[in-house]
C-alpha positions in Angstrom: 38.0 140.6 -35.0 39.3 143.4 -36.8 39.5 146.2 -36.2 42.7 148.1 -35.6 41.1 152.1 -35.5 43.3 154.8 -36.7 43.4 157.3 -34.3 45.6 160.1 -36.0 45.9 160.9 -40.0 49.1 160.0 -41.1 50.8 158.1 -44.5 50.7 154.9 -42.8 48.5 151.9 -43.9 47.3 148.8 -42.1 48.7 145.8 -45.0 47.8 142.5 -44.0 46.6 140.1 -40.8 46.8 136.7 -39.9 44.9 135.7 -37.3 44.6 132.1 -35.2 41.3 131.4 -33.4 41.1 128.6 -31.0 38.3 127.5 -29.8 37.9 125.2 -26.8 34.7 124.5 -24.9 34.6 127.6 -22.2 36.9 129.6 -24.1 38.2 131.4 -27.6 42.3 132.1 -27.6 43.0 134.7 -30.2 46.4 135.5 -31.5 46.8 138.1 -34.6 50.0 139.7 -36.7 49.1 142.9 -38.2 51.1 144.8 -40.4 51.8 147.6 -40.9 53.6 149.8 -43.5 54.8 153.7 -43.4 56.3 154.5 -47.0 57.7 158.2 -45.4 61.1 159.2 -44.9 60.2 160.3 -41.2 59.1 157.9 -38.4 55.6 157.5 -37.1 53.3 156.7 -34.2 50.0 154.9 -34.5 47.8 155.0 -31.8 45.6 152.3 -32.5 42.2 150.9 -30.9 41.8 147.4 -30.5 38.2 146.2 -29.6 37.4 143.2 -28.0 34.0 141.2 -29.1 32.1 142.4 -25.4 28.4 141.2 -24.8 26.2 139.0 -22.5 28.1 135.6 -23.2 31.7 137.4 -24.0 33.0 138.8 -21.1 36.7 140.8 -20.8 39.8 138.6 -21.7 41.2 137.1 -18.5 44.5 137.4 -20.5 45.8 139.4 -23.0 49.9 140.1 -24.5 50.8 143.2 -27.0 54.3 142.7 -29.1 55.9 145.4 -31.3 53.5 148.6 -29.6 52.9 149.7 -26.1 48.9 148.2 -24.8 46.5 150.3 -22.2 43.3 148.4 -21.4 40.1 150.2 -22.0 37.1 148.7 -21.0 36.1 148.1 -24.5 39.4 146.9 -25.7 43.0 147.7 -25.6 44.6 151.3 -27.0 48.4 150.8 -28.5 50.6 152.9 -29.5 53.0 151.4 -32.3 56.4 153.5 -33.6 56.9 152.9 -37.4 60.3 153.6 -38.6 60.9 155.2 -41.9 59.9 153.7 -44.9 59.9 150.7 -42.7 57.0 147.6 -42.2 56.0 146.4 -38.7 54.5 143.6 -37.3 52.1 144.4 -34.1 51.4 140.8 -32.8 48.3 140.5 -30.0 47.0 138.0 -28.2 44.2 137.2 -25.6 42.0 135.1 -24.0 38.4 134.8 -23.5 36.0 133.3 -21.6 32.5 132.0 -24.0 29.1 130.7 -22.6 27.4 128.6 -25.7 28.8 127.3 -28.6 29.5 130.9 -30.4 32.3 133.3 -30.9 33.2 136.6 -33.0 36.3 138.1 -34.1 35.8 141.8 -34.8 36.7 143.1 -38.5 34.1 145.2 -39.3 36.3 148.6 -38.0 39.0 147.8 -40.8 36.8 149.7 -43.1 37.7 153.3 -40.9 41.2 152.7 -43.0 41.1 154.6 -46.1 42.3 151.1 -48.1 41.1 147.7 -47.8 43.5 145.4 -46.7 45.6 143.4 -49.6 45.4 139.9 -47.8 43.1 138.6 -44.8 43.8 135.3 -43.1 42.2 133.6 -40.8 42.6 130.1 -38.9 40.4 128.5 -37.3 41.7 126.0 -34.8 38.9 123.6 -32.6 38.3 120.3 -31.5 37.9 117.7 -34.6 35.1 116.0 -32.3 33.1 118.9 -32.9 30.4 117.8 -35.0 29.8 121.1 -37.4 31.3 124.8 -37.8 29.7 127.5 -39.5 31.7 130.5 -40.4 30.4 133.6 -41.6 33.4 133.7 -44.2 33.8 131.2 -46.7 36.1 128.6 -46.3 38.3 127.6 -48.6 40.4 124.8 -46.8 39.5 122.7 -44.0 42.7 120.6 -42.6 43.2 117.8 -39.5 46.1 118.3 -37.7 45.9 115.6 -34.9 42.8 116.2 -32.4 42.0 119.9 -34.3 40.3 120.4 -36.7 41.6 123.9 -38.9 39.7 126.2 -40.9 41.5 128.5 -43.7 39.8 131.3 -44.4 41.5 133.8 -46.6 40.1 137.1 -48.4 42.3 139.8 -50.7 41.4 143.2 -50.4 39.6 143.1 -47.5 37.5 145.7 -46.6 36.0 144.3 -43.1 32.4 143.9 -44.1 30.7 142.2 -41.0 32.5 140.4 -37.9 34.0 136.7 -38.4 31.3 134.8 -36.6 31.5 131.1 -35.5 28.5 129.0 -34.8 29.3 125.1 -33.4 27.9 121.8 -32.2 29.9 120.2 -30.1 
């Protein structure tokens, strides 16, 4: 889902995410490192916005956990505040869980493009059922693995610029 929205101007940059999606029947479980990097000799606080994918058939995570930043809900999504030391890279880990009616999800990524680079390396797992008869992505895949009852979806892109949401489409 991505995402992270710079709030204030400053030297830092948004690197990298990895991000595991698990899908389940009734639910999506979401848990992303993002990384950050400030290259100045003085420290720095991000305030950050992170969305959650909200509509008819996604309603508000029943859970959620921030790691490396301090989380306030909204009720759009969560707003963090992370402290970068100097010339330092951080890791702001986040995690939450979702509720889904129907066999689709979304990960928001389309609000990486409000930072002023693209991203040097997007990755993206995606974890469901191997009983599941199909997945569509709206991301090419470019490796597909079994890893006892799941089924795993890599998804990778370099210089990613967030253009459109990570959607998921199934048949159970």
């Amino acid at each position: 889902m991505f995402w992270l929205l710079l709030i204030a101007q400053l030297s830092a940059s948004f690197t990298s995410e990895t991000v595991w999606i698990t899908l389940q029947d009734s639910t999506v479980e979401v848990e992303g490192w993002y990384v950050f990097r400030n290259p100045s000799t003085e420290s720095q606080r991000l305030q950050i916005f992170y969305p959650f994918p909200l509509g008819r058939t996604e309603p508000y995570p029943d859970t959620f956990a921030v790691h490396g930043g301090r989380a306030r809900p909204t009720p759009e999504g969560l707003r963090i505040q992370v402290r970068l030391e100097p010339q330092a890279t951080e890791t702001l880990r986040v995690f939450y869980r979702q509720r889904i009616q129907g066999h689709r999800a979304r990960y928001i990524t389309h609000t990486t493009r409000l930072w002023d680079k693209p991203l040097e390396e997007a990755r993206f797992y995606i974890r469901f059922p191997a009983r599941w008869k199909q997945m569509y992505t709206s991301f090419p895949v470019q490796e597909v693995r079994e890893e006892g009852t799941w089924r795993v979806l890599v998804l990778s892109r370099r210089n990613f610029r967030g253009e459109g949401d990570l959607q998921m489409v199934w048949e159970p």
